[in-house]
TITI-141480 format. One record per atom (N, C-alpha, C, O): residue number from 1; residue in one letter; z, x negated, y. Coordinates in pm, whole numbers. Atoms other than C-alpha are relative to their C-alpha. Layout:
ATOM num residu      w      u      v
ATOM NUM      A      Z      X      Y
...
REM end
This chain:
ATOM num residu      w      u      v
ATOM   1      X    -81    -12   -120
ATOM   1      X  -3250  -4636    730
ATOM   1      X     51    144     12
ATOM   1      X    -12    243    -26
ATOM   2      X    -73   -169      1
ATOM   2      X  -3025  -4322    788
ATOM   2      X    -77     46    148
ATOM   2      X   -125    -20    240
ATOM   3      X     27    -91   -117
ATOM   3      X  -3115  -4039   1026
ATOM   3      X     44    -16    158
ATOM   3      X    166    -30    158
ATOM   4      X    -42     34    -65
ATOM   4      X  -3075  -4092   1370
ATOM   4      X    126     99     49
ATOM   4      X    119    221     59
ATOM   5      X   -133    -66    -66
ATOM   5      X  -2706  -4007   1512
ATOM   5      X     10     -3    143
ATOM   5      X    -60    -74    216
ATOM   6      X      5    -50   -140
ATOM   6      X  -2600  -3872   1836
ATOM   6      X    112   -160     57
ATOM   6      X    207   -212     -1
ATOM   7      X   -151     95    -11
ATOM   7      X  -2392  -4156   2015
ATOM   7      X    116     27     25
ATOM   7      X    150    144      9
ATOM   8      X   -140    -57     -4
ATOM   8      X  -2042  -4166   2088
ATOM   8      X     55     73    118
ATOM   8      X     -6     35    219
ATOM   9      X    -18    -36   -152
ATOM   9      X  -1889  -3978   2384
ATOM   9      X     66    -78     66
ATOM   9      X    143   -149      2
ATOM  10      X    -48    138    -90
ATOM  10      X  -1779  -4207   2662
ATOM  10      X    109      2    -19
ATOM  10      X    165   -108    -20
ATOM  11      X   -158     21    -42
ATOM  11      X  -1426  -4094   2659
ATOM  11      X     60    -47   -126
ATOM  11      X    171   -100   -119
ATOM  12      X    -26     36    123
ATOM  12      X  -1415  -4163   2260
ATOM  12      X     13   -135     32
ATOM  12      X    122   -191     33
ATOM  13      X     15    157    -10
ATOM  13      X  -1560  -4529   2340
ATOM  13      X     99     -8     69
ATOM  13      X    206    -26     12
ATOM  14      X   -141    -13    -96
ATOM  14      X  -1323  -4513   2646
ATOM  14      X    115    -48    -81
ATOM  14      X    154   -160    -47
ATOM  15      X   -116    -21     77
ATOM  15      X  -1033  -4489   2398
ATOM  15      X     24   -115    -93
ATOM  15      X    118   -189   -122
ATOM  16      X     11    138    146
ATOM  16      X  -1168  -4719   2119
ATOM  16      X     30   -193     91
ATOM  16      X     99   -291     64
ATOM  17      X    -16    145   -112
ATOM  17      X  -1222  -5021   2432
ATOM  17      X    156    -35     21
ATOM  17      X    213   -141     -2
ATOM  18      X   -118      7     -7
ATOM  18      X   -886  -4921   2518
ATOM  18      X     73   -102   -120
ATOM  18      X    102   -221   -115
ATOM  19      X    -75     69    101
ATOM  19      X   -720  -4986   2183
ATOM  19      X    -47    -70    -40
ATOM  19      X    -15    -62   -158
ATOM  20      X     87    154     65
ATOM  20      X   -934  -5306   2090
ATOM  20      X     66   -102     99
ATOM  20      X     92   -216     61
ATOM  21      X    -11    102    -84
ATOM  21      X   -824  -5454   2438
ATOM  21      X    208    -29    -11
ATOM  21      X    280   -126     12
ATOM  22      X   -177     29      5
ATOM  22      X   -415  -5372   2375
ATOM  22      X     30    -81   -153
ATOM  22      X    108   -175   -169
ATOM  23      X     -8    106     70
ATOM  23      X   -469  -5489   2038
ATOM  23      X      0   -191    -26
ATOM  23      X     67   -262   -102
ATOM  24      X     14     82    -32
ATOM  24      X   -602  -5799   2155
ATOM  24      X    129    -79     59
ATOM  24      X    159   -196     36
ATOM  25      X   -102     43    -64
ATOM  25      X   -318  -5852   2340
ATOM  25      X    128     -2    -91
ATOM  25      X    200   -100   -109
ATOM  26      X   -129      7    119
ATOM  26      X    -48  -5765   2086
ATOM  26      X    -37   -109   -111
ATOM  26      X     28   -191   -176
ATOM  27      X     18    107    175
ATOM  27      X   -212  -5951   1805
ATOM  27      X    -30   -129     40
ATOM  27      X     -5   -228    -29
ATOM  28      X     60    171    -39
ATOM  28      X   -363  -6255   2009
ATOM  28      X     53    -85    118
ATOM  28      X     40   -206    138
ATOM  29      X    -68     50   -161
ATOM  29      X   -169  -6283   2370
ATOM  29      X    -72     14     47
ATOM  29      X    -19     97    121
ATOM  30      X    127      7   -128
ATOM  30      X   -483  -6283   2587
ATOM  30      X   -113    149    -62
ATOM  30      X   -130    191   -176
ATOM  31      X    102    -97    -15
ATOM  31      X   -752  -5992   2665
ATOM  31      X   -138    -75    -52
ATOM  31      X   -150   -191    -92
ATOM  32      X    122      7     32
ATOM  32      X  -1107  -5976   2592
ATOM  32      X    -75   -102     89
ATOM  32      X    -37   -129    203
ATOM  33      X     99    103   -118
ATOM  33      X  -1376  -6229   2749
ATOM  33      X   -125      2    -92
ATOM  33      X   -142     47   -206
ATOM  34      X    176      2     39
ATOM  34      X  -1752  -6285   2696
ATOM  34      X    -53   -131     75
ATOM  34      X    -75   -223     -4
ATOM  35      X     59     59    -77
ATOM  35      X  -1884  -6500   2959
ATOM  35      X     38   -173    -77
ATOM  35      X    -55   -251    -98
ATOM  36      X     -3     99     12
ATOM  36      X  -1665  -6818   2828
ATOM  36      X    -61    -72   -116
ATOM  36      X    -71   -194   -134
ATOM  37      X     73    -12    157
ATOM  37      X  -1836  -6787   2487
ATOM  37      X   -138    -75     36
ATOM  37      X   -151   -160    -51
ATOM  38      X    123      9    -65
ATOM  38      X  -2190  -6877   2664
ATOM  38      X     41   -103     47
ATOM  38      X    -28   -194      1
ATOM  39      X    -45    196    -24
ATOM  39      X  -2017  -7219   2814
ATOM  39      X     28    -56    -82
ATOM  39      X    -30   -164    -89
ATOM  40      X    -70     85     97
ATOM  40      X  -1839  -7336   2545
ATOM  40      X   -193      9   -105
ATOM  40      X   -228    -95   -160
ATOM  41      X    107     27     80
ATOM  41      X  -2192  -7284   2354
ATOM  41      X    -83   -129    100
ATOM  41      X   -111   -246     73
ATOM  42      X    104     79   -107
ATOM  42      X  -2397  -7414   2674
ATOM  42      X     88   -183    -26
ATOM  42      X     28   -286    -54
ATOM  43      X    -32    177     28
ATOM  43      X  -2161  -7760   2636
ATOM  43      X    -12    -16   -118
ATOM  43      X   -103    -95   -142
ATOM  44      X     82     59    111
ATOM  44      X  -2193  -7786   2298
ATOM  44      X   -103    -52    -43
ATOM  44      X   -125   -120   -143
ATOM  45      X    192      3     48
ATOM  45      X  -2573  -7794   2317
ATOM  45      X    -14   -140     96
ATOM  45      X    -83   -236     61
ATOM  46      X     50     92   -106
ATOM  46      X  -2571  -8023   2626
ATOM  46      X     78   -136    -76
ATOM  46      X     19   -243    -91
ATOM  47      X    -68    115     92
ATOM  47      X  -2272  -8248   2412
ATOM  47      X    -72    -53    -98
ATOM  47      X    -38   -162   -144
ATOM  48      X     72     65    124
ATOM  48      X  -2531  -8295   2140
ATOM  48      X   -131    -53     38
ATOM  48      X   -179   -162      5
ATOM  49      X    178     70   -111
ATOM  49      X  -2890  -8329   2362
ATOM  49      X     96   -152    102
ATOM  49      X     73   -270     77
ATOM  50      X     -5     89    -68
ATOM  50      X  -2718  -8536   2607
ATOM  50      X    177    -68     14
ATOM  50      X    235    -76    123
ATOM  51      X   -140    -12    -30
ATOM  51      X  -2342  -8634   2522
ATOM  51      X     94   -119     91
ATOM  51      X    216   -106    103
ATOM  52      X    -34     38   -153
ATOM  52      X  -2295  -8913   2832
ATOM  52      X     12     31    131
ATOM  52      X     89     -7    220
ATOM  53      X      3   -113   -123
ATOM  53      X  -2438  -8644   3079
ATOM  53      X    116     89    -24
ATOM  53      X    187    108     75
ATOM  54      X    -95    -89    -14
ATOM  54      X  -2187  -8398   2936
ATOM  54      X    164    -67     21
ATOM  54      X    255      3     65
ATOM  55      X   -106     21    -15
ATOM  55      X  -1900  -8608   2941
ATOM  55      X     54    -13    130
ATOM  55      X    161     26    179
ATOM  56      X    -33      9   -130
ATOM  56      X  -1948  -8720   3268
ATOM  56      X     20     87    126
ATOM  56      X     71     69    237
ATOM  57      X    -24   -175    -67
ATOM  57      X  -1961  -8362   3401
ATOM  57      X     98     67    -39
ATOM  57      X    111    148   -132
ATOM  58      X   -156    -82    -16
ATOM  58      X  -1611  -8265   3484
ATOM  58      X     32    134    -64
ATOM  58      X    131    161   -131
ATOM  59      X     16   -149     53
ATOM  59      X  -1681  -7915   3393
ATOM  59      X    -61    -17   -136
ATOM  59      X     19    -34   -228
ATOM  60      X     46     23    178
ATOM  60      X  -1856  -7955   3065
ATOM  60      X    124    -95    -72
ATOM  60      X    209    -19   -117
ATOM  61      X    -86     97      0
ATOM  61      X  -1629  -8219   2981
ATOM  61      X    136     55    -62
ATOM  61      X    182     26   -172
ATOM  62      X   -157    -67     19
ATOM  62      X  -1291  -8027   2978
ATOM  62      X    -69    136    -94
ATOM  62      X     20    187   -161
ATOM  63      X      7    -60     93
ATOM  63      X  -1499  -7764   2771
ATOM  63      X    -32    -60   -164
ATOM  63      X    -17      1   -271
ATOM  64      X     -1     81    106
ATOM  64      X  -1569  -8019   2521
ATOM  64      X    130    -57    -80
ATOM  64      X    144    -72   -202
ATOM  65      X   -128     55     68
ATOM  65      X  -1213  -8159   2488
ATOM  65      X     24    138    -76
ATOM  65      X     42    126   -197
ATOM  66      X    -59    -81     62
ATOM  66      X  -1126  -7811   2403
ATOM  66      X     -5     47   -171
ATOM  66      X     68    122   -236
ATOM  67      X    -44     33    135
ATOM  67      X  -1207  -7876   2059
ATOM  67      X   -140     47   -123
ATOM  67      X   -246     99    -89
ATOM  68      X    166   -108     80
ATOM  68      X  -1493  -7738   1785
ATOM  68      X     27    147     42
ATOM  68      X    126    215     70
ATOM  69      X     25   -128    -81
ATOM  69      X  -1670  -7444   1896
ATOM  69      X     18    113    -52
ATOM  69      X     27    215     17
ATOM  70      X     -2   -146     61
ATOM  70      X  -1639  -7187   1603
ATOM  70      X    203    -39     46
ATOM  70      X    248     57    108
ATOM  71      X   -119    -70    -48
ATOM  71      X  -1231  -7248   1679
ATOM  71      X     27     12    116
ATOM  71      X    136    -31    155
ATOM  72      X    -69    -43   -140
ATOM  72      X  -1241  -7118   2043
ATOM  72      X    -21    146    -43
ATOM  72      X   -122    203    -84
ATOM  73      X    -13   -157    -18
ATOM  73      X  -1128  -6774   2039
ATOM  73      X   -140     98     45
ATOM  73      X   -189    194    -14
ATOM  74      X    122    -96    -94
ATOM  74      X  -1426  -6642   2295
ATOM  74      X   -129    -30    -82
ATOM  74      X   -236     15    -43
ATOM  75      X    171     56     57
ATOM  75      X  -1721  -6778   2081
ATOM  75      X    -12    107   -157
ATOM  75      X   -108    166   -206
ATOM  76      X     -2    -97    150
ATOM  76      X  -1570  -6586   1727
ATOM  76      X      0    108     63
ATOM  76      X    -77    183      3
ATOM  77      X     -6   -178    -98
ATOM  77      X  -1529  -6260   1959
ATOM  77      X   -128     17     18
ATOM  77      X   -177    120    -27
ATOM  78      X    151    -41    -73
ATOM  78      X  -1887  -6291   2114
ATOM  78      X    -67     25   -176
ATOM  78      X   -122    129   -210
ATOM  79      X     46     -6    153
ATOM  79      X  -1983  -6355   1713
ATOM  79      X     -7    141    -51
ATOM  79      X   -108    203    -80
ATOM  80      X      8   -117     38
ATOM  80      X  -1858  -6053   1618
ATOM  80      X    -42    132     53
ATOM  80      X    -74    232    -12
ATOM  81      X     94   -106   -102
ATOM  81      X  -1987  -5832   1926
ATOM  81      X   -145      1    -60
ATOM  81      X   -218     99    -72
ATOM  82      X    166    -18      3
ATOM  82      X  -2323  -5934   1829
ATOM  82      X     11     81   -190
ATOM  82      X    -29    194   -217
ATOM  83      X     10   -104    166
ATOM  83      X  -2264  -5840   1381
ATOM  83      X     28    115     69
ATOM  83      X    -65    194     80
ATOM  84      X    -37   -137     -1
ATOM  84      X  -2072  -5554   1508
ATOM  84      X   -115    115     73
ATOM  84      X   -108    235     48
ATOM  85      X     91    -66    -56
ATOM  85      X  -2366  -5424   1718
ATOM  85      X    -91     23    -44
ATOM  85      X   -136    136    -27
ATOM  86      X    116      6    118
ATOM  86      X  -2638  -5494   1483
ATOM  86      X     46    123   -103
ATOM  86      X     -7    230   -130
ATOM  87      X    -33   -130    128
ATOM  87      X  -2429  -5307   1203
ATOM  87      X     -8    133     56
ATOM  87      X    -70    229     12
ATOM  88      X     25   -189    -19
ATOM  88      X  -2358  -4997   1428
ATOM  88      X   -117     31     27
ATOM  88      X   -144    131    -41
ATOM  89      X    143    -27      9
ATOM  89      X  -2747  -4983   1539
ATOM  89      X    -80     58   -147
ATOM  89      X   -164    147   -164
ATOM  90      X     83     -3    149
ATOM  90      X  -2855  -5003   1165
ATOM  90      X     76     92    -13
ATOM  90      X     -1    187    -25
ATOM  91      X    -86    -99    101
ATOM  91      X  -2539  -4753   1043
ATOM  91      X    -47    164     50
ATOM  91      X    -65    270    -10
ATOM  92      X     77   -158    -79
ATOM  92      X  -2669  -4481   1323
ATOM  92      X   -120     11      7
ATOM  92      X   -157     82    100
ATOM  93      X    127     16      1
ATOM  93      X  -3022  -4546   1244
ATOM  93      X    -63     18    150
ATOM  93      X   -144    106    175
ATOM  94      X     41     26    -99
ATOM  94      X  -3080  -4646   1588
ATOM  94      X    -27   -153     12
ATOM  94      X    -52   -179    129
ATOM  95      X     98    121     11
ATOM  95      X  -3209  -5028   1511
ATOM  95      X    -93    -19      0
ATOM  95      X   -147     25   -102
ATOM  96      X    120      2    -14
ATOM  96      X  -3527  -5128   1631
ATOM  96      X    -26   -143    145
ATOM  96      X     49   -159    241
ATOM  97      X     52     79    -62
ATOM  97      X  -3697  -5410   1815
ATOM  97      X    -99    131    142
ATOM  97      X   -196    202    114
ATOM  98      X     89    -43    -87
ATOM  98      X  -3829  -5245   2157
ATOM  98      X     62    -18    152
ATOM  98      X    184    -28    170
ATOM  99      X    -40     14    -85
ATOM  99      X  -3841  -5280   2524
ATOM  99      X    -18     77    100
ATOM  99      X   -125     92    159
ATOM 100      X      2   -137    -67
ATOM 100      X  -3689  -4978   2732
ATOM 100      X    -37    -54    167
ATOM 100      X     22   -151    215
ATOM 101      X     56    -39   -105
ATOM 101      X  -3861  -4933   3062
ATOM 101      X    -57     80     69
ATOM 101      X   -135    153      9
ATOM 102      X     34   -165    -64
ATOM 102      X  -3941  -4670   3326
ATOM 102      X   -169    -20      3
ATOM 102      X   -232   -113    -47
ATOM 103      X    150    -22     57
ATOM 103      X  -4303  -4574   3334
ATOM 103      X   -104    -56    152
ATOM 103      X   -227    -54    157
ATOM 104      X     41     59    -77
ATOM 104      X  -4338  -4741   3690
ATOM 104      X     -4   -210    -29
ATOM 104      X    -63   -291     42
ATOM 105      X     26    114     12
ATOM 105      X  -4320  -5083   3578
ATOM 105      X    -45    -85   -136
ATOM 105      X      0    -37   -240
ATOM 106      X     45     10    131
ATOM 106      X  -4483  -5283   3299
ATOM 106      X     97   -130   -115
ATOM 106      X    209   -161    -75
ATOM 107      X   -121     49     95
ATOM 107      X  -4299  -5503   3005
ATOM 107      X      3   -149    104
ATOM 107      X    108   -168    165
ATOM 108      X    -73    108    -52
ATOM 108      X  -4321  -5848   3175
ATOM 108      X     64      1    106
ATOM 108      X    167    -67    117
ATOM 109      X    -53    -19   -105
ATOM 109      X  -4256  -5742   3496
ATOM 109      X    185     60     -4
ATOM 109      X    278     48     77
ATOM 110      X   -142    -98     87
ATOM 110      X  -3937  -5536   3304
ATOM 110      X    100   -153    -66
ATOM 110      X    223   -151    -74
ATOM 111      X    -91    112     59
ATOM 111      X  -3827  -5914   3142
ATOM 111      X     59   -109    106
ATOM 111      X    155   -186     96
ATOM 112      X    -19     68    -93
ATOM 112      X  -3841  -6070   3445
ATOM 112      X    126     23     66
ATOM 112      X    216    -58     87
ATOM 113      X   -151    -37    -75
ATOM 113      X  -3569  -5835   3628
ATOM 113      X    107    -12    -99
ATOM 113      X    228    -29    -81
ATOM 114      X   -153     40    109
ATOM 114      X  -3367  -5877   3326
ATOM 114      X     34   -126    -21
ATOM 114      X    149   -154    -56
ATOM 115      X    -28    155     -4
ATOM 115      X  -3384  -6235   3325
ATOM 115      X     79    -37    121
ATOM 115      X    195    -77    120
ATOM 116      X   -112     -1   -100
ATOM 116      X  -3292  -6247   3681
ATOM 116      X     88     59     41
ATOM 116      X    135     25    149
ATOM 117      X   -142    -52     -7
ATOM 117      X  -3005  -6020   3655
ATOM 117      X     28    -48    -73
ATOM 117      X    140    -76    -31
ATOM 118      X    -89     86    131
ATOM 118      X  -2894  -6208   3338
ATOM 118      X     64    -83    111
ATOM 118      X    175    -78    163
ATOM 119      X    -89    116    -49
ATOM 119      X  -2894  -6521   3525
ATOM 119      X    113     18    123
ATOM 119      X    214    -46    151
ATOM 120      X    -73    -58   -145
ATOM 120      X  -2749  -6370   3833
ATOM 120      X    107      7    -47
ATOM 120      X    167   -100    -33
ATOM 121      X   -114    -46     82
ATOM 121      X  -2457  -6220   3640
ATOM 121      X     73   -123    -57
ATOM 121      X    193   -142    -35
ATOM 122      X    -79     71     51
ATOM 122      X  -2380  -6498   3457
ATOM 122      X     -2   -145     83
ATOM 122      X     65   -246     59
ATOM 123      X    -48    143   -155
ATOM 123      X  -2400  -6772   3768
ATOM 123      X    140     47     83
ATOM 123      X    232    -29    115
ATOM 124      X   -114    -41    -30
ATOM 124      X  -2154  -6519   3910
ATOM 124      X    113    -32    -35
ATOM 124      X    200    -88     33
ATOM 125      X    -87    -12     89
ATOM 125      X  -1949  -6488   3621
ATOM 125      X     70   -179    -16
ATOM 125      X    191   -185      5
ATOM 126      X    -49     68    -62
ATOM 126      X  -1889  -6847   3637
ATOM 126      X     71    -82    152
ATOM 126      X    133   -188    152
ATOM 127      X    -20      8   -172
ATOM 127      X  -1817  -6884   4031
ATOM 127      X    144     80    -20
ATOM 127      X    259     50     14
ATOM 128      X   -130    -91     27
ATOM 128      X  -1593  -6605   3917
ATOM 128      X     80    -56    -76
ATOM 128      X    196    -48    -34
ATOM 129      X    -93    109     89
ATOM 129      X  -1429  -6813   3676
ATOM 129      X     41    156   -119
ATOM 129      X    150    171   -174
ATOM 130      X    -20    -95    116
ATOM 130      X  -1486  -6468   3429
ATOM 130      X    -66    126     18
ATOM 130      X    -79    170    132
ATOM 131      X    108    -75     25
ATOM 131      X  -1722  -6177   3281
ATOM 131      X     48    153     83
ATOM 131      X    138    135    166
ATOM 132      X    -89    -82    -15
ATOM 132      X  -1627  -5820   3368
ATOM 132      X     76     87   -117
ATOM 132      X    121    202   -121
ATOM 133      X    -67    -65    110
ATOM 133      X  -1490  -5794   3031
ATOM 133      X    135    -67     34
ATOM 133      X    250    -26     18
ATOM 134      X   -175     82    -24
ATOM 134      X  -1232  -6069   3145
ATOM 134      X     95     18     90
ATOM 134      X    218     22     86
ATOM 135      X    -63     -8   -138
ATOM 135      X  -1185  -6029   3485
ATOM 135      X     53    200     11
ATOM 135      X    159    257     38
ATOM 136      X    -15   -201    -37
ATOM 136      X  -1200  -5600   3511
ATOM 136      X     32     18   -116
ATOM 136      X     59    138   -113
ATOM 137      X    -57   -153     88
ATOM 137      X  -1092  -5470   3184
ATOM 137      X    163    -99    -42
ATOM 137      X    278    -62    -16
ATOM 138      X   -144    114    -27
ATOM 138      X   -821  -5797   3109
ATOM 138      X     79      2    103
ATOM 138      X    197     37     90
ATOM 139      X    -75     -9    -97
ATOM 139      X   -720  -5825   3431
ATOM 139      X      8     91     35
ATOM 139      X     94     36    103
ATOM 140      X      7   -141    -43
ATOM 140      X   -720  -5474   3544
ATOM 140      X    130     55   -103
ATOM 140      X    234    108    -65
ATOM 141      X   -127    -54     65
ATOM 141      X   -504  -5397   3236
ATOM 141      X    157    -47    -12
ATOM 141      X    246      4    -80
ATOM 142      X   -113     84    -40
ATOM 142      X   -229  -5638   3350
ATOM 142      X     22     55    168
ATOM 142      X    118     33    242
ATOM 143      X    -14    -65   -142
ATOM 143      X   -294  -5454   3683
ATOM 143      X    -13   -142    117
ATOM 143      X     67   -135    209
ATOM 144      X      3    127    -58
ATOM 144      X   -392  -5832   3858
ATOM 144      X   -126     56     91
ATOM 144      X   -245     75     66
ATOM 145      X    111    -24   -124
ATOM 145      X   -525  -5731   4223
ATOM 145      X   -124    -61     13
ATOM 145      X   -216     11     49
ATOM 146      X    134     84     23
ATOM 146      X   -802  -5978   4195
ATOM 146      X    -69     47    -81
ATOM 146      X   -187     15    -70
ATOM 147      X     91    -47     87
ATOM 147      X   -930  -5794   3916
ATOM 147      X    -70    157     33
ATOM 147      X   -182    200      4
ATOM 148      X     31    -98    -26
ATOM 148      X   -879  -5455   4073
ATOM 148      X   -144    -16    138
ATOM 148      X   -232     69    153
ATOM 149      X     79    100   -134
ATOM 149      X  -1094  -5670   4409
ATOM 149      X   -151     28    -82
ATOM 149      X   -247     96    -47
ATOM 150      X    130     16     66
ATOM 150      X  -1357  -5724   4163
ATOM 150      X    -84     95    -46
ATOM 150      X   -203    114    -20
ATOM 151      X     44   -153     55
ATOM 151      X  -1401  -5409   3980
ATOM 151      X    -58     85    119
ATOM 151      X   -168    130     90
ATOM 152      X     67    -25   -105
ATOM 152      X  -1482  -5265   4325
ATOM 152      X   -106    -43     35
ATOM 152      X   -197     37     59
ATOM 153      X     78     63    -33
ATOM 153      X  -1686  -5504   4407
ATOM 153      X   -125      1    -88
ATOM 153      X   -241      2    -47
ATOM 154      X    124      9    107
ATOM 154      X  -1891  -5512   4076
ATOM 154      X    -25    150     29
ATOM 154      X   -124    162    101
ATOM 155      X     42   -144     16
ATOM 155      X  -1922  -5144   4068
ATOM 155      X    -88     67    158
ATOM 155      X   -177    152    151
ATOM 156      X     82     -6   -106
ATOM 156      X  -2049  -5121   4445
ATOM 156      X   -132    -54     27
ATOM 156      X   -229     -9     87
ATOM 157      X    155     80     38
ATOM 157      X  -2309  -5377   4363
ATOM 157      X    -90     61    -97
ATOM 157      X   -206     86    -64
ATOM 158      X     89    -75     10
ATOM 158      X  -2428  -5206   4094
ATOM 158      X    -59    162     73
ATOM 158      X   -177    197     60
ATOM 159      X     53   -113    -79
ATOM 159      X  -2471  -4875   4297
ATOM 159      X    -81    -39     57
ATOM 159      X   -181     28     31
ATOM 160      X     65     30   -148
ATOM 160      X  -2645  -5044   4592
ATOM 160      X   -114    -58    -91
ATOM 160      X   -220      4    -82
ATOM 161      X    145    -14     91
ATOM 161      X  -2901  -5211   4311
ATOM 161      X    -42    118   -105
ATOM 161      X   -155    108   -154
ATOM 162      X     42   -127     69
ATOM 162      X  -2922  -4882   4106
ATOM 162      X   -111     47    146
ATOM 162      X   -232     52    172
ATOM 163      X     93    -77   -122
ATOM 163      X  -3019  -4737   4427
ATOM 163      X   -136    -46     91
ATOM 163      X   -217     26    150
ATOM 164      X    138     82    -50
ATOM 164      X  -3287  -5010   4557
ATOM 164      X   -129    -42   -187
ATOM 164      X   -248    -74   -186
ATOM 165      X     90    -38    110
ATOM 165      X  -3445  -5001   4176
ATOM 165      X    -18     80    -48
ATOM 165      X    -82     73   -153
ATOM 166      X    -20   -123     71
ATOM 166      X  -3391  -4659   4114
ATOM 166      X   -231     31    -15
ATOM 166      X   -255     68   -130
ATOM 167      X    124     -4    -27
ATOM 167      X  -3820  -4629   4174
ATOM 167      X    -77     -1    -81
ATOM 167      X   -162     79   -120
ATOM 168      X    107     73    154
ATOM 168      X  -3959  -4843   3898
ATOM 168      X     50     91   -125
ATOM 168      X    -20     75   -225
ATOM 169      X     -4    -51     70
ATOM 169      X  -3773  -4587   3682
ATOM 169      X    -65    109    -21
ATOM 169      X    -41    166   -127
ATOM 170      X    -29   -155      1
ATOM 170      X  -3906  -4264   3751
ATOM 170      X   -143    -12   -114
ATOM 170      X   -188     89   -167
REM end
């Protein structure tokens, strides 16, 4: 494994997000998403365990017509988020199995709040009808008030829970 490297500076990433998300758009028509990647899997799984329950569920249903799952756009994107993250971990010799936590709380108690912010986030994210990769950096870069609505909104929420868990970190 190589030496560990410093990471990138925000305004670099900044830049790189940038030109990944205009690319997206020039080369594909539509922005970035995440969240729909995680349905279109979630019906798949439920189409094969139970495929009368999924049909008959309006919502699963219309993600099923949409066709096999490696050709939806959002499922090869999430694909490559996850190689591409793995590779840069391993390339900056920063890969490793471990679980970061402040020194007030202990690991299950640490999987737990991440579980229920997962699910939280992504119960949202559907309600929202999109992640804040879709809704805030997609919509935001089309300048679509609903997205600018949101981005507020997400970013106030996390403050107000930064600031009621800030504790368990110290």
């Amino acid at each position: 494994m190589n030496a560990m490297r410093p990471y990138w500076s925000p305004y670099t990433a900044g830049v790189a997000l940038g030109a990944t998300l205009l690319l997206t758009y020039v080369l594909m028509g539509f922005g970035l998403g995440a969240s729909g990647a995680f349905t279109h899997v979630a019906a798949a799984l439920e189409g094969a365990v139970a495929p009368g329950r999924a049909q008959a569920n309006s919502y699963i249903a219309g993600y099923l017509e949409a066709g096999r799952l490696w050709a939806q756009w959002v499922v090869v994107e999430m694909a490559g988020v996850v190689v591409g993250g793995v590779l840069g971990a391993w390339s900056a010799g920063r890969f490793a199995w471990r679980l970061d936590r402040g020194a007030a709380i202990g690991g299950g108690r640490r999987l737990l709040f991440a579980f229920v912010g997962g699910a939280t986030v992504g119960f949202a994210s559907r309600i929202a009808q999109g992640c804040t990769s879709g809704l805030a950096l997609s919509g935001g870069a089309v300048l679509a008030p609903g997205a600018w609505a949101f981005l507020m909104a997400f970013m106030a929420g996390g403050f107000a829970m930064a600031w009621m868990v800030r504790r368990v970190w110290r």
